[in-house]
N, C-alpha and C positions, 0 to 999 in steps of 0.2 A: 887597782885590781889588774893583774895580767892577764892577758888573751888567754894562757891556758884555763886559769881559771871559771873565766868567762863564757869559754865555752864550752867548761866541762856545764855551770851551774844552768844554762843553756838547755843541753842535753837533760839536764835532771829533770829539768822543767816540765819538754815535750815529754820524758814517760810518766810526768805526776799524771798530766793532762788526758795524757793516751788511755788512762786507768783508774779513771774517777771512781773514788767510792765516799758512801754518803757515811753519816755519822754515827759514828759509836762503830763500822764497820772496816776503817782507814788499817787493815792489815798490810796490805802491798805497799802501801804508805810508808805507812810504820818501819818496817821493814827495810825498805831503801834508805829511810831516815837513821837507823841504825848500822845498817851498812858503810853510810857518808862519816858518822861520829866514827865508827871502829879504824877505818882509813885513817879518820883525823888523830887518833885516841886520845880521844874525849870520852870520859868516861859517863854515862848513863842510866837512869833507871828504869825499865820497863813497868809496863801492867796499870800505867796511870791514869785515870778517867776511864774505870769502864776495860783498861784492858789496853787499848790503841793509843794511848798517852804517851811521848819518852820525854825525859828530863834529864838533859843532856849538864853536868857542871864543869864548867872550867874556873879551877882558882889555881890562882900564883900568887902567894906568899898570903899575909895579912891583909885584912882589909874590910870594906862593908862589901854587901850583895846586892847584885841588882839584876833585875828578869826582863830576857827581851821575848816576845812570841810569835808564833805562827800560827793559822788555824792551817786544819789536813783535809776537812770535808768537801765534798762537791755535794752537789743538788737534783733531784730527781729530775729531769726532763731534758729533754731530747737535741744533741748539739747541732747546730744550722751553719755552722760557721766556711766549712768547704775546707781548714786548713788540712795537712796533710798528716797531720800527729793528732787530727780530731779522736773524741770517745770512740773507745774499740768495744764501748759496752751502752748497749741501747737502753735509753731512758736515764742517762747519767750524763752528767756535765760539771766540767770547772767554770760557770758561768759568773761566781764573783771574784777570779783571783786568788784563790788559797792553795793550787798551785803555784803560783808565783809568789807568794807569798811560804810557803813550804823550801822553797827554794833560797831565797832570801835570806831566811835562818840559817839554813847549810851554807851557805855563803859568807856570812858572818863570822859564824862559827872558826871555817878554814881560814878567815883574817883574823881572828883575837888570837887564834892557834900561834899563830906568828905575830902576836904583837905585845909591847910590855907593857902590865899593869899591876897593880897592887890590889887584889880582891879575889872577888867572885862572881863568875856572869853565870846566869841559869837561862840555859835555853827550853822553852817551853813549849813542845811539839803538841798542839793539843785536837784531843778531836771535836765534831760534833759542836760548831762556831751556830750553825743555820738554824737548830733547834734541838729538841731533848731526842728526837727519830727514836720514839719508843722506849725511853729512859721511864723504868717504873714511879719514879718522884720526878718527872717532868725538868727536869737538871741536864743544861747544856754541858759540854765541857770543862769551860773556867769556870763557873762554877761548881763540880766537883773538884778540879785541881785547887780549889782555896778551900774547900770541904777540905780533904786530905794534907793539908796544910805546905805544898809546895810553895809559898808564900809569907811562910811564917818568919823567917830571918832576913824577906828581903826587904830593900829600904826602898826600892824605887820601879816601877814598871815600864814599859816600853814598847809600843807597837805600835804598826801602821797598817794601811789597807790602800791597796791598788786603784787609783780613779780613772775610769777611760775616757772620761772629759776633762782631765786636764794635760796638758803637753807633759810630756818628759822631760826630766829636768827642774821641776817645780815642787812646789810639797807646800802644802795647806792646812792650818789647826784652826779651832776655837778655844775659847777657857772659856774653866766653868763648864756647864752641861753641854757637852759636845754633841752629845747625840742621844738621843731620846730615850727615854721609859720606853720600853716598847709592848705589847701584848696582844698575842691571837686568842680568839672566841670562837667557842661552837654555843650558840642556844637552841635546845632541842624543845619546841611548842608542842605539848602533848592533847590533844581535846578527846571527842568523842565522835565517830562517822555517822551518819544520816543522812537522809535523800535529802535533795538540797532544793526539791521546789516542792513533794507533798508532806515533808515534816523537818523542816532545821532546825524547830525551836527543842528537837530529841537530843542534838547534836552541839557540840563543844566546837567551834569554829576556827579549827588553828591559824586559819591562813588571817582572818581577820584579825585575830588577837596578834602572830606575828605582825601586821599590818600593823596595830597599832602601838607595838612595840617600839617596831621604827621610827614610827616619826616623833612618839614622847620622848624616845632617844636622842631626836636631835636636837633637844632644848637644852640637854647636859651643856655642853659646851657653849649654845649661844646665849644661854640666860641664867646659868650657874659660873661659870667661867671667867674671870675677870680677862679684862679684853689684854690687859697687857701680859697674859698667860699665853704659849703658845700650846695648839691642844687638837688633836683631831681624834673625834670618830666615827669611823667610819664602815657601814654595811655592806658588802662585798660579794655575796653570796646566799644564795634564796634556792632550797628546794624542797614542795611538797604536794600533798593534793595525788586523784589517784583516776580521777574522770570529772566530766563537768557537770553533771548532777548528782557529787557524791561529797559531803561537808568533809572536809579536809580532818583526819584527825592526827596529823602529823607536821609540821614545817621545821627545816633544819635552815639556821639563820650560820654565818659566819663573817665575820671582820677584824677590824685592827683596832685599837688604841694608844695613842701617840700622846706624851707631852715631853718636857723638859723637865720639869719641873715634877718629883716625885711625889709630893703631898697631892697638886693636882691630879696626877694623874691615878692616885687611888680614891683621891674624889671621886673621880667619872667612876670608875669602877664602884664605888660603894651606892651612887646613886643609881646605875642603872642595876644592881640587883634590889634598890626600892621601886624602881616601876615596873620590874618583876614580881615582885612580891604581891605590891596592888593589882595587877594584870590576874595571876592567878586568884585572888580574891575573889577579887570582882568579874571572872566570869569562869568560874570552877575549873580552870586548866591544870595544868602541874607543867610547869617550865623547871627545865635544865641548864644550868648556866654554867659552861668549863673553859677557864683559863688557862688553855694547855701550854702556851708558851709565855713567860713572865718575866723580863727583863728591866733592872732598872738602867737608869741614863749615866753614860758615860760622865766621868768626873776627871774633866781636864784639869792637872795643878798648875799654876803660876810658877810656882817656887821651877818644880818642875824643867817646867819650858827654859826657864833663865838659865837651867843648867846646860841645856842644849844647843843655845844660838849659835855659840863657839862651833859646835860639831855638825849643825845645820848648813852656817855659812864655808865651813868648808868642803863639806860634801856638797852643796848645789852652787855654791857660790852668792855674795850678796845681795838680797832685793828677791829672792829666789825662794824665800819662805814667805808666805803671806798667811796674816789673818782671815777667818772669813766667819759669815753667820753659824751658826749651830745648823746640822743638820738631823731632819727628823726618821733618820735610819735607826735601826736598832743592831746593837753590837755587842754579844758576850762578855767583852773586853771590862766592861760596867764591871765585873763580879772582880776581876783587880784592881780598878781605882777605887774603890770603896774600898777596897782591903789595905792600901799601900798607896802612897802619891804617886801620881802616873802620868802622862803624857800618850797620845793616841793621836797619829797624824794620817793625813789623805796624800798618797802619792803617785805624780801623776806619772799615765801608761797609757797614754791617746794614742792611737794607732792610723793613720790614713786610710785602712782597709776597712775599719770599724763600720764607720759610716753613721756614725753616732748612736750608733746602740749603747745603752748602759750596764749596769753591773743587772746580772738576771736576765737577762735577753739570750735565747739560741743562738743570737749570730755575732755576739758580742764578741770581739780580739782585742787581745792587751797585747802592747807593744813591751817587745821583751828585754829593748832596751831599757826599762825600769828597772830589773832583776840586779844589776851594778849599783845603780843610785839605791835602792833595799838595803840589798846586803853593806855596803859603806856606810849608809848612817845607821842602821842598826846597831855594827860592828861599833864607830867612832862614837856615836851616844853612848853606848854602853862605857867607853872607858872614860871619855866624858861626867858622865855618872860618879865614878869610882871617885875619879879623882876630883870630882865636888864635895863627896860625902865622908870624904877621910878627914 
């Protein structure tokens, strides 16, 4: 990659950053993002996922197809960081990386533009990676873009994501379930109010039933679970109650659910709306139980990976790609390897100024020398790909 390059894709970077917007809402995004293709002319299609989507295709001559991606979204909360191109809009942040990640693709894109292959590379500018943000069917991004079928001719997937704990320079996968089923909960405990020292036995006791929700909850995992299953869940969030001699007849519960493993992990889920079920029963409640956000685990290929090592060792150099354990993050990314054989790797963007904050932290910094090492392998996987699959 040339300096000019580098520091145009640089500069794109700092106004992704400067102009966070959350999902389903990536216009100014969008928009630059079509701006970079038209320079490039690369041709594109708007209106994808929701509207904010572009699907950028580049082919030359004959051949198979393959998809590399980006997420567009930032995250509601507020940047701590001090740089100098921080959010120009409060309550908004790039705190995982999908600006540099946005960039990356544009990066790519301007290297396959000049480079010879036999195919078709689809770049997939996608919004709305963090959650469905008010998506009427609870549907993140990649998810609608394989609803819609941008996926349907191609033969192989491709993406990564920014790690700020690990040095530049380096780049990290697992196979097999890379990254977890993921799922957020709201349970809404509905009872009945009542004085709570000269009549509770009038009143439906939400906080107590929440109480006991919890902790039957945590036998899912430790005594349903087979120990060689990895699996977490976990309650995070408690608010109800309205005075202290007044029987609660509301408590709002929320947390997560994590495995690797997809059947497990609708285990948990199918048992804990059985000790809902019996909950309400047995002490006249009526519980609400909403799985607003629903993700299954990333599906790293083998086959995949083998096609990449070539393209890995020479973009990082050898000994520079490592294995590592599954991690239990969750990642949209799932809705194309279950569509398509894929590959989804962690690349690192440690910054000295960080101070070890991680992805989701206000004072988080990615070092922006990752943006070269992206866009490179992105670009050199992808032809990679091509020229595996011919």
């Amino acid at each position: 990659m040339d300096e000019q390059l580098s520091a145009r894709l640089i500069q794109i970077r700092r106004q992704i950053h400067a102009n966070p917007e959350l999902g389903y809402q990536e216009e100014k995004t969008s928009q630059l993002v079509k701006q970079e293709l038209d320079q490039l002319g690369i041709p594109y299609t708007t209106g994808a996922a929701r509207g904010t989507g572009v699907i950028g295709t580049l082919r030359k001559g004959e051949g198979p197809v393959v998809a590399i991606r980006a997420d567009m979204d930032a995250l509601p909360m507020q940047e701590e960081t001090g740089l100098p191109f921080a959010s120009a809009t409060a309550g908004k942040m790039h705190s995982c990386g999908h600006d540099l990640h946005t960039t990356m693709l544009i990066g790519a894109a301007a290297l396959l533009k000049n480079t010879d292959f036999q195919g078709t590379v689809k770049f997939l500018f996608q919004p709305s990676e963090e959650g469905p943000n008010g998506d009427p069917e609870g549907k993140t991004g990649a998810h609608r873009l394989v609803e819609e079928g941008y996926l349907d001719d191609v033969q192989a997937a491709l993406g990564l994501h920014v790690d700020p704990s690990l040095p530049v320079g380096q780049i990290t996968y697992a196979l097999g379930p890379a990254l977890a089923c993921t799922g957020f909960f709201s349970i809404e405990v509905l009872g009945k109010a009542a004085h709570a020292g000269a009549a509770p036995q009038l009143g439906v006791d939400a906080v107590a039933i929440a109480a006991q929700l919890v902790t039957s909850a945590q036998m899912i995992v430790a005594r349903h679970t087979a120990p060689t299953e990895t699996a977490v869940l976990s309650f995070t969030k408690i608010n109800g109650g309205v005075a202290p001699n007044v029987i609660a007849d509301r408590v709002v519960l929320e947390g997560t659910i994590r495995s690797l493993d997809l059947d497990t992990y609708n285990d948990i889920i199918s048992r804990l709306n059985k000790i809902i079920d019996g909950l309400m029963a047995a002490f006249d409640a009526k519980i609400k139980f909403d799985l607003y956000y629903n993700l299954p685990s990333v599906l790293n290929d083998a086959q995949v990976h083998g096609k990449l090592v070539q393209s890995l060792d020479t973009v990082f150099g050898v000994g520079n790609s490592k294995q590592v354990i599954p991690l239990l993050a969750g990642e949209d990314f799932a809705h194309y390897s279950r569509k398509v054989p894929a590959m989804f790797y962690l690349l690192g963007a440690q910054d000295p100024a960080c101070g070890g904050y991680y992805l989701h932290h206000p004072k988080v910094i990615f070092n922006e020398g990752a943006i070269a090492y992206g866009a490179r392998f992105l670009a050199t996987g992808a032809v990679g790909l091509l020229n595996n699959y011919r």
